[in-house]
C-alpha positions in Angstrom: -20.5 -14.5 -3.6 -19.5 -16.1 -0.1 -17.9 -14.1 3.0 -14.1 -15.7 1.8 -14.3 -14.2 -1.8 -15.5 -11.4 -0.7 -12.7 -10.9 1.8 -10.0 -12.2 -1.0 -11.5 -9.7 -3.2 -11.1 -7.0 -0.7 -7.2 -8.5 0.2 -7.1 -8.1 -3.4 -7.9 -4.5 -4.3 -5.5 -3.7 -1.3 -2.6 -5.7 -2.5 -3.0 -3.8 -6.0 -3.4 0.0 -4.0 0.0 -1.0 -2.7 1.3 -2.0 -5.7 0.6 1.7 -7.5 1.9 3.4 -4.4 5.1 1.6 -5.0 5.4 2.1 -8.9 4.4 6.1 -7.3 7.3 5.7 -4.8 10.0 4.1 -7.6 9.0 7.4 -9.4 9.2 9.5 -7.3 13.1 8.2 -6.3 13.9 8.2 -9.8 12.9 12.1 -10.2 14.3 13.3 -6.8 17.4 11.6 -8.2 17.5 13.5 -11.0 17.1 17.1 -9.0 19.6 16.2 -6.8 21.9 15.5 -9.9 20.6 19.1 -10.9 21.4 20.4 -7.4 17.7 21.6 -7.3 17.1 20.9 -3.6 13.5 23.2 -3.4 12.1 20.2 -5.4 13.9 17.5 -3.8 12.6 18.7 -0.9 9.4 18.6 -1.8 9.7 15.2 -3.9 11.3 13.9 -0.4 7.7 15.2 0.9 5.5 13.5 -1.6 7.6 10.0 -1.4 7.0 10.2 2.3 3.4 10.2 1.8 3.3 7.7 -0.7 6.0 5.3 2.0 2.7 6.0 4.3 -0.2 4.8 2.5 1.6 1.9 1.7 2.5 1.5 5.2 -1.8 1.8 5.8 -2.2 -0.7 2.9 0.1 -3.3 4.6 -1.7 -2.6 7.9 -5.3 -2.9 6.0 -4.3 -6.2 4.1 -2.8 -7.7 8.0 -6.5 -6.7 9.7 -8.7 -8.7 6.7 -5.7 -12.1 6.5 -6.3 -11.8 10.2 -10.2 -11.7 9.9 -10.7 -13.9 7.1 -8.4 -16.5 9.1 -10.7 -15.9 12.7 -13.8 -16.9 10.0 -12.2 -19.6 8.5 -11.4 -21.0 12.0 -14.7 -20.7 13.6 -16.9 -23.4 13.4 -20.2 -23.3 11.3 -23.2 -22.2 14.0 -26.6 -23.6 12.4 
């Protein structure tokens, strides 16, 4: 497997770790909704706490994905040394 499928692969796994974290995130919503509805604020509190987590790690997983584009596009550039 060559250095740029490796990288894509990488980009790849990434891209999909974000994806779950936002499925997470959309779930999380959809229940503090529903304890807010209930006037339970103890657990929306602590859903509020869990979203903000998730809101982070895909905030890392952007950041992680932006540092391999950027490498795989400094590879890509660089001429072929013999």
């Amino acid at each position: 497997m060559s250095y740029i499928e490796e990288m894509l692969e990488e980009i790849l796994k990434l891209v999909y770790r974000e994806y779950r974290e936002i499925v997470e995130i959309e779930r999380l919503t959809c229940e503090l909704e529903e304890r807010l509805n209930h006037s339970d604020r103890k657990s929306a509190n602590l859903i509020l706490e869990m979203r903000q987590s998730e809101m982070e790690r895909v905030s890392q997983a952007k950041r992680a994905i932006s540092e391999l584009l950027e490498l795989s596009l400094i590879h890509i550039s660089e001429p072929t040394r013999p």
